[in-house]
N, CA, C and O atoms as a DFTB+ gen file, in Angstrom:
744 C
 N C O
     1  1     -14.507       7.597      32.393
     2  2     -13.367       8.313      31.840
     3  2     -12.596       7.349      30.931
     4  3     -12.495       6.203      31.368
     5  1     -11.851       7.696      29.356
     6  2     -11.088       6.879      28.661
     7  2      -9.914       7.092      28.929
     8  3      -9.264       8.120      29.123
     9  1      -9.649       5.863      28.927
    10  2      -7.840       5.830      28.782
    11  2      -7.615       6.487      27.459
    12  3      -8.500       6.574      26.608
    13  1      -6.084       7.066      27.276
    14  2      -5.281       7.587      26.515
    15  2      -4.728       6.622      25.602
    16  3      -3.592       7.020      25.346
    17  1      -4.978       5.481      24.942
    18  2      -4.122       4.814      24.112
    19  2      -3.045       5.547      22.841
    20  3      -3.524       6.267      21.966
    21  1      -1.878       5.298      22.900
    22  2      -1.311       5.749      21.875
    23  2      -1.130       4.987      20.823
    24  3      -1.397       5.449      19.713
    25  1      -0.710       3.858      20.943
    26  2       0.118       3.344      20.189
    27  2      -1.173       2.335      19.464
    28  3      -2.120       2.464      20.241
    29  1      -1.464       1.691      18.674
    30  2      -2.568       1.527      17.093
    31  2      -3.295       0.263      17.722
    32  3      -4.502       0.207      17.488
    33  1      -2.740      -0.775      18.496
    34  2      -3.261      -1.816      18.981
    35  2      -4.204      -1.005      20.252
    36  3      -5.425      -0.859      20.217
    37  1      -3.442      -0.619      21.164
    38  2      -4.611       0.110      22.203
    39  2      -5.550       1.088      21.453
    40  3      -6.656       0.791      21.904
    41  1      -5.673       1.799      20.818
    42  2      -6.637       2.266      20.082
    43  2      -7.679       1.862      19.194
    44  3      -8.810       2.332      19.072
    45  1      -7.163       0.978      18.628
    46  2      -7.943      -0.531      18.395
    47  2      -8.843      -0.934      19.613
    48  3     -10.072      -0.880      19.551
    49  1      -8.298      -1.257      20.495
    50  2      -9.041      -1.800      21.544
    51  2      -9.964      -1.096      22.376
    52  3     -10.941      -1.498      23.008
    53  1      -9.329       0.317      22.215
    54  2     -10.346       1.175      23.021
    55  2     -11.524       1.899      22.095
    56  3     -12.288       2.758      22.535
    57  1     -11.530       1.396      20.742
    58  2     -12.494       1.707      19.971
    59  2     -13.081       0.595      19.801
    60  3     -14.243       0.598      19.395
    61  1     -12.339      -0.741      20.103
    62  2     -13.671      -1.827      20.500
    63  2     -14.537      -1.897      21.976
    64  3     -15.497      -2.644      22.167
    65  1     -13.962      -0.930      22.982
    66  2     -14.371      -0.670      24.046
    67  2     -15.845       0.512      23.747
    68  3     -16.664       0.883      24.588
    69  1     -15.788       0.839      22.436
    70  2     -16.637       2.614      22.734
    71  2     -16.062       3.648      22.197
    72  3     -16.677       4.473      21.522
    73  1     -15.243       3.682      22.361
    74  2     -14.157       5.193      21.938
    75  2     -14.289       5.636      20.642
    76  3     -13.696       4.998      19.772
    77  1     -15.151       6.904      20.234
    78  2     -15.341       6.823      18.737
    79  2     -13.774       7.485      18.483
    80  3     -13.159       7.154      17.469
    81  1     -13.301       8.237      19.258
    82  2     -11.885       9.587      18.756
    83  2     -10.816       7.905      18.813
    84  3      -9.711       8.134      18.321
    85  1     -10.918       6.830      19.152
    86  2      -9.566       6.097      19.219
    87  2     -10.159       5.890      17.511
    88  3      -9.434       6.366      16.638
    89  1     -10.945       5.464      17.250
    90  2     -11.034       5.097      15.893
    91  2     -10.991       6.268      14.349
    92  3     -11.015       6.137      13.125
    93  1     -10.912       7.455      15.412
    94  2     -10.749       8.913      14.189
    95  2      -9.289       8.712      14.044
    96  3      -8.612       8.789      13.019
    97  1      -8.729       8.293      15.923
    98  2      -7.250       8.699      15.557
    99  2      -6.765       7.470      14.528
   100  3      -6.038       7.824      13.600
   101  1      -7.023       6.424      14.598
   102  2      -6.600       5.132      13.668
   103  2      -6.308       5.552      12.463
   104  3      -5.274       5.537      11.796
   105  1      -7.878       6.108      12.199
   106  2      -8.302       6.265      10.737
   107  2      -7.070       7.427      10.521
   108  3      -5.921       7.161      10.169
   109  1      -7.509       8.534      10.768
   110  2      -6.277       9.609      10.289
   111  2      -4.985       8.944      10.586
   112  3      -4.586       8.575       9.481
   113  1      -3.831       8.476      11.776
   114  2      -2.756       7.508      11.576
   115  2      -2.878       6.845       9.752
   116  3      -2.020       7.191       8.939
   117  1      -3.440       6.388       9.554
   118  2      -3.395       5.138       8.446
   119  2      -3.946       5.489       7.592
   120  3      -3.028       5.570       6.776
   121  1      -5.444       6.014       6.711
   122  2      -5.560       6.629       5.709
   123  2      -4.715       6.885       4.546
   124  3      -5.086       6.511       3.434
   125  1      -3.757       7.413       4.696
   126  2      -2.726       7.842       3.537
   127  2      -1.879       6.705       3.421
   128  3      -1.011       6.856       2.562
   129  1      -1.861       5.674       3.984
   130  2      -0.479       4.602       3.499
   131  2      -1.719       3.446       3.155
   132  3      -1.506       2.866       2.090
   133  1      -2.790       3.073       3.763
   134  2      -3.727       2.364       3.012
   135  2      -3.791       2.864       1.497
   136  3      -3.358       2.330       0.476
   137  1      -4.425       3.981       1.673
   138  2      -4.776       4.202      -0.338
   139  2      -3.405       4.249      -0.980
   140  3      -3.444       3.433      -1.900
   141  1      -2.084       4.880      -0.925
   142  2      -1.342       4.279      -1.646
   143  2      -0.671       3.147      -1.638
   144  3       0.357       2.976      -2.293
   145  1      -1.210       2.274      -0.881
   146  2      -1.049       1.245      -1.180
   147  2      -1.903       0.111      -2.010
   148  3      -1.676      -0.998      -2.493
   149  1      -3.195       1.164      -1.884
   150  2      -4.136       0.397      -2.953
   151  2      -4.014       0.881      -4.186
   152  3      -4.099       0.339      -5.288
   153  1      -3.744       2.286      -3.759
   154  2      -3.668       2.546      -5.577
   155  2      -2.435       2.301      -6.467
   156  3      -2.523       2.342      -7.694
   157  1      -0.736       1.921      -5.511
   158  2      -0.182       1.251      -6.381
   159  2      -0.535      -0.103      -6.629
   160  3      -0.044      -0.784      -7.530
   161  1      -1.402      -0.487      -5.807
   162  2      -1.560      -1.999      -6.107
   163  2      -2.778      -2.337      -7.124
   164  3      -3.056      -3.454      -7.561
   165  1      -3.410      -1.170      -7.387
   166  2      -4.574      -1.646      -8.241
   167  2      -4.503      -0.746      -9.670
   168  3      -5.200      -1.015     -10.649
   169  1      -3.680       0.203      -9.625
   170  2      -3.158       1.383     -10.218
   171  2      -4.686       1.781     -11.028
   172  3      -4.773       1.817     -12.255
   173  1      -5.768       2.046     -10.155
   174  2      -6.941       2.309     -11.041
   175  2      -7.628       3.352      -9.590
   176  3      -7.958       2.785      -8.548
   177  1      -7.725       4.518      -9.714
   178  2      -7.926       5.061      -8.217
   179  2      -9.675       4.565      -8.090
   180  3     -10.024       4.171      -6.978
   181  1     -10.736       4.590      -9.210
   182  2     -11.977       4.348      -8.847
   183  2     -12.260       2.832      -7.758
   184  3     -13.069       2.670      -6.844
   185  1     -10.962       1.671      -8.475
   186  2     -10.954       0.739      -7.761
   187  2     -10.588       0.381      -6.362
   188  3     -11.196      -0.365      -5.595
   189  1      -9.134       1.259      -6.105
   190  2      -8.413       2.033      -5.026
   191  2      -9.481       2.325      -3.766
   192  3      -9.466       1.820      -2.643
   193  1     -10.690       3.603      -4.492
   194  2     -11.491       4.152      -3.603
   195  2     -12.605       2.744      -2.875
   196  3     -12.861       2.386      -1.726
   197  1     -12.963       2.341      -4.057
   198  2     -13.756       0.591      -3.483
   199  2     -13.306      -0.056      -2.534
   200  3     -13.871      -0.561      -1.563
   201  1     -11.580      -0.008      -3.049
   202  2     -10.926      -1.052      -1.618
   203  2     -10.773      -0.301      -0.286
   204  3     -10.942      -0.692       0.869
   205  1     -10.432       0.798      -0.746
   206  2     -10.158       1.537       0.864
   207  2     -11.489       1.522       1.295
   208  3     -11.623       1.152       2.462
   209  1     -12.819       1.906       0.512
   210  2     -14.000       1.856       1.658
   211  2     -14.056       0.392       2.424
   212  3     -14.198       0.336       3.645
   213  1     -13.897      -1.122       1.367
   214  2     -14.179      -2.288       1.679
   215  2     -13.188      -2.572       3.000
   216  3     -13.600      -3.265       3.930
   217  1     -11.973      -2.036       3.008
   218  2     -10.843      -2.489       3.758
   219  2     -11.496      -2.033       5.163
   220  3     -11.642      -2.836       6.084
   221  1     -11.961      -0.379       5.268
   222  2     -12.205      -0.306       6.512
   223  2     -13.332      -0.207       7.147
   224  3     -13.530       0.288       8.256
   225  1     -14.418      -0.912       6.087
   226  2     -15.537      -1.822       6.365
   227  2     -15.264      -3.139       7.341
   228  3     -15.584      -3.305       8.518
   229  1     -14.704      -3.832       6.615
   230  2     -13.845      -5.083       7.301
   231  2     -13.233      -4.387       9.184
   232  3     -13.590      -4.638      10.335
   233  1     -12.655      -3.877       8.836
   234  2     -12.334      -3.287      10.202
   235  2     -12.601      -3.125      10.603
   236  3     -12.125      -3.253      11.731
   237  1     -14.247      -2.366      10.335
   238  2     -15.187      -2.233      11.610
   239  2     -16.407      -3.075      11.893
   240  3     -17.283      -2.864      12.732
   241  1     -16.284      -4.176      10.942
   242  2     -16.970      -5.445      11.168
   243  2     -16.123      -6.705      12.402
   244  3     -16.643      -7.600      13.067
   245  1     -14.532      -6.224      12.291
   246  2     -13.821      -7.057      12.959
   247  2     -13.578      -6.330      14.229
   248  3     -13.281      -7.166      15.082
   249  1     -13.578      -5.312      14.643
   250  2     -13.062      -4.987      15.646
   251  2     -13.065      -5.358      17.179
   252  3     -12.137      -5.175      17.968
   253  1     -14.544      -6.027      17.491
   254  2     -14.824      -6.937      18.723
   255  2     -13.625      -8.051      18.325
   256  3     -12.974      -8.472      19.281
   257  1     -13.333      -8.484      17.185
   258  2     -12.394      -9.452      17.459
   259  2     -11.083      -9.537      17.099
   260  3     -10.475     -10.581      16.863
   261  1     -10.547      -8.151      17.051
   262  2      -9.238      -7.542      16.850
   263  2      -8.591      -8.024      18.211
   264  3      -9.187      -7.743      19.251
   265  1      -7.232      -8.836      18.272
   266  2      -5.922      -9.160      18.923
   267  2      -5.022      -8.297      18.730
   268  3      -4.677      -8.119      17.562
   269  1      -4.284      -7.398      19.950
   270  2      -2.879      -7.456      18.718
   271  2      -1.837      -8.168      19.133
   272  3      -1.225      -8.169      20.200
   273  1      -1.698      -8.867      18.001
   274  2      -0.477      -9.879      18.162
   275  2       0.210      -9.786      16.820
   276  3       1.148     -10.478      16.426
   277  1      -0.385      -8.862      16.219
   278  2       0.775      -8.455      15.406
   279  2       0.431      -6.969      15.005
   280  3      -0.705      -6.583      15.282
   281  1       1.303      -6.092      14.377
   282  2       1.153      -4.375      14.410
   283  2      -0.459      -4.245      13.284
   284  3      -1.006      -4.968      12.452
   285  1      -0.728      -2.777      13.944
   286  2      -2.419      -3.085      13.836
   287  2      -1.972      -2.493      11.951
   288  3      -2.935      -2.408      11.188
   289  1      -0.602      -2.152      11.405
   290  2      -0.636      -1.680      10.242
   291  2      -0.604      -2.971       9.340
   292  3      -1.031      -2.788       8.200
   293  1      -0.131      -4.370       9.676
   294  2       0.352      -5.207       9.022
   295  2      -0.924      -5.573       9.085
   296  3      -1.258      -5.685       7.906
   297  1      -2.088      -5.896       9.947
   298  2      -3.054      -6.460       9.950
   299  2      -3.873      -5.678       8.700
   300  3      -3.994      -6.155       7.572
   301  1      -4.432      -4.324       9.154
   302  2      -4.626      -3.442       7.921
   303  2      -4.252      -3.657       6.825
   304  3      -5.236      -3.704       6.086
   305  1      -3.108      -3.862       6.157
   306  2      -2.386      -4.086       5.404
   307  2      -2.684      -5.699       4.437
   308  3      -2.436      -6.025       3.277
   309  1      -3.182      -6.250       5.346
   310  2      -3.598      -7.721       5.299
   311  2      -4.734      -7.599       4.613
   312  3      -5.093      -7.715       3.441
   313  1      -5.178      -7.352       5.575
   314  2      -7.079      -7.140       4.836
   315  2      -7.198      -6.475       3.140
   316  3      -7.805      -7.053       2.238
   317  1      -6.451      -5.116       2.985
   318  2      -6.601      -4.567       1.859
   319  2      -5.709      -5.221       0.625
   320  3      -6.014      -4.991      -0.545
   321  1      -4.572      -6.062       0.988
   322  2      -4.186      -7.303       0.144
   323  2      -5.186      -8.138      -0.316
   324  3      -5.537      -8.160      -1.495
   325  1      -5.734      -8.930       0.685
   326  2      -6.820     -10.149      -0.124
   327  2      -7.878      -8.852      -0.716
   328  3      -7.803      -8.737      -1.939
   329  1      -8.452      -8.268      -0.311
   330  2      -9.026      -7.606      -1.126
   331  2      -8.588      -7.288      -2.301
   332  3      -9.591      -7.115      -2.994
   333  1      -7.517      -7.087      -3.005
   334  2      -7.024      -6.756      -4.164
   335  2      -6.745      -8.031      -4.742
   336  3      -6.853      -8.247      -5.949
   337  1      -6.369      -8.926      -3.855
   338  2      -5.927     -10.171      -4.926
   339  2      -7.696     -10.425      -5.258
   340  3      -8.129     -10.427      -6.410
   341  1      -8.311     -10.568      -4.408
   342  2     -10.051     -11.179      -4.489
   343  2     -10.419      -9.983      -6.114
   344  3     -10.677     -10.373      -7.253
   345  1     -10.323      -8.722      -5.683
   346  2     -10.661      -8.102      -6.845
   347  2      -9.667      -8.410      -8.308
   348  3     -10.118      -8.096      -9.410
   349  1      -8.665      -8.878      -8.205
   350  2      -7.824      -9.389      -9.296
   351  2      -8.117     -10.423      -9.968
   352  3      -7.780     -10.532     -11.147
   353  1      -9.024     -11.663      -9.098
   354  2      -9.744     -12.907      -9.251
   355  2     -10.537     -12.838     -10.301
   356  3     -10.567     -13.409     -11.391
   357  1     -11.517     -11.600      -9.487
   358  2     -12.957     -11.843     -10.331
   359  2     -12.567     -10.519     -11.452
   360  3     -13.619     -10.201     -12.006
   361  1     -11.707      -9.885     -11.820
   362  2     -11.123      -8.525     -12.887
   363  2     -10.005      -8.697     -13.111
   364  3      -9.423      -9.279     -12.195
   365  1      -9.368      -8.428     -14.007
   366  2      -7.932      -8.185     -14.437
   367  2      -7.480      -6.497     -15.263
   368  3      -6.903      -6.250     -16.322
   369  1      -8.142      -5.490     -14.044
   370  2      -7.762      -4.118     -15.098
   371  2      -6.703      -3.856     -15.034
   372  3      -5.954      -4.078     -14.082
   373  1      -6.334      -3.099     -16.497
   374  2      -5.069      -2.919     -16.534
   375  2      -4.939      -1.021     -16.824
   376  3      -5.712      -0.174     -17.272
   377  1      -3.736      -1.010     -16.367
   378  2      -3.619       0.577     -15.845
   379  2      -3.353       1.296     -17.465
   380  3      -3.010       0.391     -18.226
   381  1      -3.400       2.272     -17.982
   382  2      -2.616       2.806     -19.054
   383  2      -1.726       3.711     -18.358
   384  3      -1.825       4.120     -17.201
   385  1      -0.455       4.079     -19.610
   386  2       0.200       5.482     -19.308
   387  2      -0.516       6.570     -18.617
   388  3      -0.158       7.083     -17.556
   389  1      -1.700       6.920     -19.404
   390  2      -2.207       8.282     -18.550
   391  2      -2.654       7.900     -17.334
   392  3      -2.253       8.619     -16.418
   393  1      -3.261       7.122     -17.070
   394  2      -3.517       7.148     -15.377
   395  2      -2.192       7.193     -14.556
   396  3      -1.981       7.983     -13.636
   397  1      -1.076       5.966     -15.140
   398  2      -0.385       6.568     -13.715
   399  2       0.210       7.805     -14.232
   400  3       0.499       8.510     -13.265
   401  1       0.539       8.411     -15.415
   402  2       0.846       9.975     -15.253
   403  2       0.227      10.696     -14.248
   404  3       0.883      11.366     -13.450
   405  1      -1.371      10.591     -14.207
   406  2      -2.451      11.546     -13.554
   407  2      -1.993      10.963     -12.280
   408  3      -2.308      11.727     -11.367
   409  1      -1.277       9.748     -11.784
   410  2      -1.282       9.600     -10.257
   411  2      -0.287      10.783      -9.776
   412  3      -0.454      11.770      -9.060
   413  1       1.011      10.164     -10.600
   414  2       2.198      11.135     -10.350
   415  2       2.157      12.793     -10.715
   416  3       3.039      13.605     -10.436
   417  1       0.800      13.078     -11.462
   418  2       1.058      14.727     -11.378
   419  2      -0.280      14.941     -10.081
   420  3      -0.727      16.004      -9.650
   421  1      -0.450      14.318      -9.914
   422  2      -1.515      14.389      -8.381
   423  2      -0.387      14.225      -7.161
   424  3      -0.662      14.430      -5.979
   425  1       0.532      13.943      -7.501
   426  2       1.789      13.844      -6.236
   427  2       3.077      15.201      -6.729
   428  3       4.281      15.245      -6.472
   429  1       2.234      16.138      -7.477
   430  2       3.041      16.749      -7.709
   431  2       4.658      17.510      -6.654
   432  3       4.581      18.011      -5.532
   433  1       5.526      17.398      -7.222
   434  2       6.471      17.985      -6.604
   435  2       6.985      19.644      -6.306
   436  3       6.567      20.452      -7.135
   437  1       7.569      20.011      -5.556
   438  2       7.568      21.720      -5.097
   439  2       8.304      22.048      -6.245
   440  3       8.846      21.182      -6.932
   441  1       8.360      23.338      -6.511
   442  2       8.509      23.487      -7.884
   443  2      10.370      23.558      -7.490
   444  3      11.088      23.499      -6.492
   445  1      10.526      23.736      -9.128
   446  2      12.277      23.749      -9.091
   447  2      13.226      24.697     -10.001
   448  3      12.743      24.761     -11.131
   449  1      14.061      25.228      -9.916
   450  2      14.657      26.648     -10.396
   451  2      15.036      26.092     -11.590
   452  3      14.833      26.803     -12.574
   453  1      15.674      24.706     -11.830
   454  2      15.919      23.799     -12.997
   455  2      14.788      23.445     -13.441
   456  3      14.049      22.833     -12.669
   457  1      14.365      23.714     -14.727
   458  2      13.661      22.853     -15.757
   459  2      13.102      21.663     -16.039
   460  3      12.012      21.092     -16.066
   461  1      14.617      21.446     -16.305
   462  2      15.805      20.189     -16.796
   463  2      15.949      19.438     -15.419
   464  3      16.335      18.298     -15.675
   465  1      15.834      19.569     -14.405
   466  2      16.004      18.933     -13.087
   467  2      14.737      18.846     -12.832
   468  3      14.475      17.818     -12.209
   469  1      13.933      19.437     -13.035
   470  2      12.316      18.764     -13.124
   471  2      12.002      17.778     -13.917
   472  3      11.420      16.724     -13.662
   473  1      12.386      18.148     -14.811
   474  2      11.891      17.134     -15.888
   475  2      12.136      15.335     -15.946
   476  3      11.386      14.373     -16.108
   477  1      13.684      15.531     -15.705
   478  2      14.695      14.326     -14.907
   479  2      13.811      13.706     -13.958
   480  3      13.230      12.636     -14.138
   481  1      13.731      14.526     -12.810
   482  2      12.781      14.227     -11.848
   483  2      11.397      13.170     -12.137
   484  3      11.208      12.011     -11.766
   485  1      10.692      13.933     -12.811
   486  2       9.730      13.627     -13.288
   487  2       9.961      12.172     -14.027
   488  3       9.566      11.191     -13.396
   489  1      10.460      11.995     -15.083
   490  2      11.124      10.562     -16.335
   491  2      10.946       9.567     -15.287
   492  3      10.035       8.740     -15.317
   493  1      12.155       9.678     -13.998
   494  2      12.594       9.031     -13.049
   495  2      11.632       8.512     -12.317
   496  3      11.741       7.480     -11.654
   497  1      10.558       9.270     -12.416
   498  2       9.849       8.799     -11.525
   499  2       8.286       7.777     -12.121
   500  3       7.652       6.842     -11.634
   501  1       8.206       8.400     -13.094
   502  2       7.525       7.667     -14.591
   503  2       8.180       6.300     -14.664
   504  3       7.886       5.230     -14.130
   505  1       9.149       6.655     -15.481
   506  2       9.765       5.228     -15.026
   507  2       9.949       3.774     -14.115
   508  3       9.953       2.570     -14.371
   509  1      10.109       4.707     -12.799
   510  2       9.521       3.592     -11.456
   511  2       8.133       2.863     -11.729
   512  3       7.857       1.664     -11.729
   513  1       7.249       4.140     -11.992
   514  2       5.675       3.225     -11.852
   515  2       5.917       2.124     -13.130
   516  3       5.875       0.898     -13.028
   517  1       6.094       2.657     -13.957
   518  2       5.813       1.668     -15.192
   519  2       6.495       0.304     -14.595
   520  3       6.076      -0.846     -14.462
   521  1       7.955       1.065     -14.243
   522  2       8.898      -0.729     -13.819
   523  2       8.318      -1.410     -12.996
   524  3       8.322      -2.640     -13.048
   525  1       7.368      -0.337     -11.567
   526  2       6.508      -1.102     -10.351
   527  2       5.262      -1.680     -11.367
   528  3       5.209      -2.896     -11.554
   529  1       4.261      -0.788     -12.019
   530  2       3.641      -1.946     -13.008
   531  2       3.552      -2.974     -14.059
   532  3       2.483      -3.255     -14.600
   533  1       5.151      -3.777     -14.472
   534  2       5.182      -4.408     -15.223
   535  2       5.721      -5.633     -14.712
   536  3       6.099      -6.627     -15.332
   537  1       5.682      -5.278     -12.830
   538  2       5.918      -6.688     -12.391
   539  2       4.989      -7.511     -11.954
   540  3       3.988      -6.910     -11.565
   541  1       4.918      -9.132     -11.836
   542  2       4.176      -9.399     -11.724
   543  2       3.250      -9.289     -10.369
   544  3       3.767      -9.095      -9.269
   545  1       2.221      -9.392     -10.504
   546  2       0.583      -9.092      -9.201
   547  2       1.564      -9.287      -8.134
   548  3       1.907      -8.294      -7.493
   549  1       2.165     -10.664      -7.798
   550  2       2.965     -11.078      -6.154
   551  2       4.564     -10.196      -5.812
   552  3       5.048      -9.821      -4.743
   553  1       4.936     -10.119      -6.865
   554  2       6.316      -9.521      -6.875
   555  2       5.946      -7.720      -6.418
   556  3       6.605      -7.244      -5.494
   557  1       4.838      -6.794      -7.157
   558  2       4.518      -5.767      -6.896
   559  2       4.030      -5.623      -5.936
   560  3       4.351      -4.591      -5.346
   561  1       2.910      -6.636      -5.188
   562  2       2.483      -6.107      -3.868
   563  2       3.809      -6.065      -2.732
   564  3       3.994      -5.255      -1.824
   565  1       4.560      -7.125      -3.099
   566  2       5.858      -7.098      -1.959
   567  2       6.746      -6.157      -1.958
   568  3       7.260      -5.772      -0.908
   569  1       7.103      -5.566      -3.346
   570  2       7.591      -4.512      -3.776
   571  2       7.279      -3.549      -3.215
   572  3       8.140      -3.080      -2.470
   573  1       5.848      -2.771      -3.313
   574  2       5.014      -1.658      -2.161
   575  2       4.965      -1.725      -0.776
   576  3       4.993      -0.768      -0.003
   577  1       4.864      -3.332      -0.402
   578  2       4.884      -3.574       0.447
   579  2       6.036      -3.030       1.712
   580  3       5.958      -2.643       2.878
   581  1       7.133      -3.272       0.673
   582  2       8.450      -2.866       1.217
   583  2       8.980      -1.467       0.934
   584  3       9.785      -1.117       1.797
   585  1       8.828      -0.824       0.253
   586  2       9.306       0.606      -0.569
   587  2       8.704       1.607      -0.280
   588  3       9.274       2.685      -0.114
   589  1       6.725       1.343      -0.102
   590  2       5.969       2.575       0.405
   591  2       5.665       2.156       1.916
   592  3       5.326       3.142       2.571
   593  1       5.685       1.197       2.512
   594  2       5.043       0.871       3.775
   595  2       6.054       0.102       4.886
   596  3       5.708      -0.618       5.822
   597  1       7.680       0.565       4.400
   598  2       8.731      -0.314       4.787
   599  2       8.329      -1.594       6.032
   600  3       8.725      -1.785       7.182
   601  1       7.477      -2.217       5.248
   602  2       7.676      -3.143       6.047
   603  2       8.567      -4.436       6.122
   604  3       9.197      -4.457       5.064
   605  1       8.859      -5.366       6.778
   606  2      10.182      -6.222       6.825
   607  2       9.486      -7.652       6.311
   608  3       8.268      -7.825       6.364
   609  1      10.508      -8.745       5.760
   610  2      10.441      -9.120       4.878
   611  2       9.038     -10.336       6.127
   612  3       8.135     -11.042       5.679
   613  1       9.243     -10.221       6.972
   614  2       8.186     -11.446       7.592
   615  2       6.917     -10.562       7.907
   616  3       5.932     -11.301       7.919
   617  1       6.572      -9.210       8.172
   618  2       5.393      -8.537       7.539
   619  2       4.894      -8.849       6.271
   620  3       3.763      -9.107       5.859
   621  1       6.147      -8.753       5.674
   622  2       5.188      -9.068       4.436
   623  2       4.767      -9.987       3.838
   624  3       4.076      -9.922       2.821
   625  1       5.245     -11.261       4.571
   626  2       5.278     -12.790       4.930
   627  2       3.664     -12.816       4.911
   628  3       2.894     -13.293       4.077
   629  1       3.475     -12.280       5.865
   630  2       2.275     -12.035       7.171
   631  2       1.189     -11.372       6.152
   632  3       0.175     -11.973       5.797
   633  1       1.504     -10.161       5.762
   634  2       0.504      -9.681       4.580
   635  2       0.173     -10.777       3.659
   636  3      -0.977     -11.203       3.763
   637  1       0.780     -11.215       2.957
   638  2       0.304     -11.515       1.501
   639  2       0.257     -13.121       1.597
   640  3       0.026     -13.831       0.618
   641  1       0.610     -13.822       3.460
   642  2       0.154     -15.287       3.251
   643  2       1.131     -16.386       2.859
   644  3       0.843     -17.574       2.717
   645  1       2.636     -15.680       2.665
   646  2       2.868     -16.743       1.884
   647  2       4.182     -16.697       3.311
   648  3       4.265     -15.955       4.290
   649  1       5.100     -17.908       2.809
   650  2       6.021     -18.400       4.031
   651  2       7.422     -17.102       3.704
   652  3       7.730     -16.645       2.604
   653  1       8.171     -16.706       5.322
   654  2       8.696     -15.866       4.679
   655  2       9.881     -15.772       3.615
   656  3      10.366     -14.787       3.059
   657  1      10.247     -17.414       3.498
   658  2      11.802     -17.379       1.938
   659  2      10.934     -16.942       0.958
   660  3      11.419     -16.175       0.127
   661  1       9.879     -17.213       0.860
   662  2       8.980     -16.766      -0.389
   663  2       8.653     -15.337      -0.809
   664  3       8.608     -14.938      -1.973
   665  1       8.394     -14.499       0.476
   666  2       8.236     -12.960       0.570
   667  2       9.967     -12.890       0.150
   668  3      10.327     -12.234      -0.828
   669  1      10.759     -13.494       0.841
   670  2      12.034     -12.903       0.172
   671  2      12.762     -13.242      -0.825
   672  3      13.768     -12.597      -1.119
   673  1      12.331     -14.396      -1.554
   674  2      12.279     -14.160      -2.948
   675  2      11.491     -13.719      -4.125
   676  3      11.786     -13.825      -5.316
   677  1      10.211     -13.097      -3.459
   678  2       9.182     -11.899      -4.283
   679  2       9.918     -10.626      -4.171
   680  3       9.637      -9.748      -4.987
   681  1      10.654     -10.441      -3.445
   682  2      11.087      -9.126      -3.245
   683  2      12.591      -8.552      -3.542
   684  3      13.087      -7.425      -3.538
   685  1      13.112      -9.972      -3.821
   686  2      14.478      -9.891      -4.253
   687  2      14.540      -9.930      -5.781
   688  3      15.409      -9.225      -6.293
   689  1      13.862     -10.544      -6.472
   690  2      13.030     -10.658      -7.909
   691  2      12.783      -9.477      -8.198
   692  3      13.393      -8.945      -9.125
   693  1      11.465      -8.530      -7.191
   694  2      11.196      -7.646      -7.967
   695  2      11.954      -6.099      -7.347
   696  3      11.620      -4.937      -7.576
   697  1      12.821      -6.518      -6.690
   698  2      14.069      -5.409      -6.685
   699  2      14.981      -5.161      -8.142
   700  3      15.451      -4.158      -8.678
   701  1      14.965      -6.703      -8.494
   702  2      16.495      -6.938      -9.359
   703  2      15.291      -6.299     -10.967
   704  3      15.532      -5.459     -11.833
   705  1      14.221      -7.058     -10.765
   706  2      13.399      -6.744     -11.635
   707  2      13.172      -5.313     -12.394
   708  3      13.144      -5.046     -13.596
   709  1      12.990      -4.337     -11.006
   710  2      13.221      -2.733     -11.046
   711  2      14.157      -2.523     -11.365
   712  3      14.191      -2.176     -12.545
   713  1      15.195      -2.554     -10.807
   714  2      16.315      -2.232     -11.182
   715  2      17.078      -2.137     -12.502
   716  3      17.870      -1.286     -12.907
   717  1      16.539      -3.428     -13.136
   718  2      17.361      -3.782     -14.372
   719  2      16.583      -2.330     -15.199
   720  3      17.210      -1.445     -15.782
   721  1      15.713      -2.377     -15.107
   722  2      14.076      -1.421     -16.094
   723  2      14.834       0.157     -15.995
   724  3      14.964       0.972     -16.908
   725  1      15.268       0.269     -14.585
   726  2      15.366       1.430     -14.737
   727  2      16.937       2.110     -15.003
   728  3      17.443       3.202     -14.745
   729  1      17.349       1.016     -15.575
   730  2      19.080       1.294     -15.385
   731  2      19.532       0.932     -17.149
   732  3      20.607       1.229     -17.670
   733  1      18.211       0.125     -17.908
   734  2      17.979       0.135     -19.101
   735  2      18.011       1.660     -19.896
   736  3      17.919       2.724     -19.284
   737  1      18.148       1.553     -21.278
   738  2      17.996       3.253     -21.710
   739  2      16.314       3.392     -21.614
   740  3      15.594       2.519     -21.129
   741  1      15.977       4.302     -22.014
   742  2      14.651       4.945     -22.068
   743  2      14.333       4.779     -23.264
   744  3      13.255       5.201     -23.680
C-alpha cells in the first residue's frame, strides 16, 4: 500500500520509491511555472519546449538521488536555469517583437466592455516583456525568478548559484531597470 505524500519533497520520494501517480502529481503541480519560466527566460518557445523536456529528463535521471533540503520547486528551478545559461553558452538567440507578441496573445486576456482598456492593457503588458527582455541574461532570470515564481531573494541565491547580496543586487538592478522602461514615454 502507498503512502499519501502531499507536499513536493514526499512525492519526490515516493516516486523514487515506485509511485508512478506521485510523479504525475509533481509533473501536473509544476508544469506551468517550469515553461514560463523557460519561455521568459529563453523567449523562443521551440527552445522553451527543449528545456522543459531536458529539465525533466534531468529529474528523472536524478531522482534516486533527490534530498529535500531545499523546496523540490527551487531545485526544479535550478536545473532548468543551468540549462538555459548552458544553452546561452553554446547560442545567443535573440527574441523579435513578434514572438513575444505571439507569447502574450497566447496568454490572451477575458475579453473587456472597453476597447481602450484593452488596448492599455495590452501596451502595458508589451511593454513589460520588452523591458523583461532588454535586461541583461542574470538580471532577467532573477527578475522571473522573483515576479513569475515569487521566489525569495536566497532561492534565488540557490537557483542561479550566485551568493545571496548578489541575487539582491540582480534583482534590485533589474527592478529599477523595469521600472525606469516602463515609466519612460512609449
Amino acid at each position: 500500500m502507498e503512502a499519501r505524500a502531499t507536499d513536493d519533497g514526499g512525492l519526490m520520494l515516493a516516486w523514487a520509491g515506485g509511485s508512478a501517480t506521485a510523479f504525475d502529481e509533481l509533473y501536473a503541480r509544476h508544469k506551468g511555472t517550469l515553461y514560463r519560466f523557460l519561455l521568459r527566460s529563453v523567449s523562443d518557445r521551440a527552445t522553451a519546449d527543449e528545456l522543459f523536456q531536458e529539465t525533466w529528463s534531468r529529474v528523472v535521471v536524478a531522482r534516486d538521488r533527490y534530498r529535500p533540503d531545499a523546496k523540490f520547486t527551487t531545485w526544479l528551478l535550478q536545473i532548468a536555469h543551468n540549462l538555459a545559461v548552458d544553452h546561452f553558452r553554446r547560442q545567443r538567440p535573440q527574441a523579435g517583437a513578434e514572438e513575444t507578441e505571439a507569447v502574450f496573445a497566447a496568454q490572451a486576456a477575458p475579453e473587456r466592455d472597453q476597447p481602450e482598456q484593452a488596448l492599455s492593457e495590452f501596451e502595458m503588458r508589451r511593454r513589460m516583456q520588452r523591458a523583461i527582455e532588454n535586461l541583461p541574461d542574470e538580471q532577467r532570470a532573477t527578475f522571473v525568478l522573483r515576479m513569475e515564481n515569487d521566489l525569495s531573494v536566497d532561492e534565488i541565491a540557490i537557483v542561479t548559484g550566485v551568493g545571496r547580496e548578489t541575487a539582491k543586487s540582480r534583482l534590485r538592478y533589474a527592478m529599477s531597470r523595469v521600472r525606469d522602461q516602463l515609466t519612460a514615454s512609449p
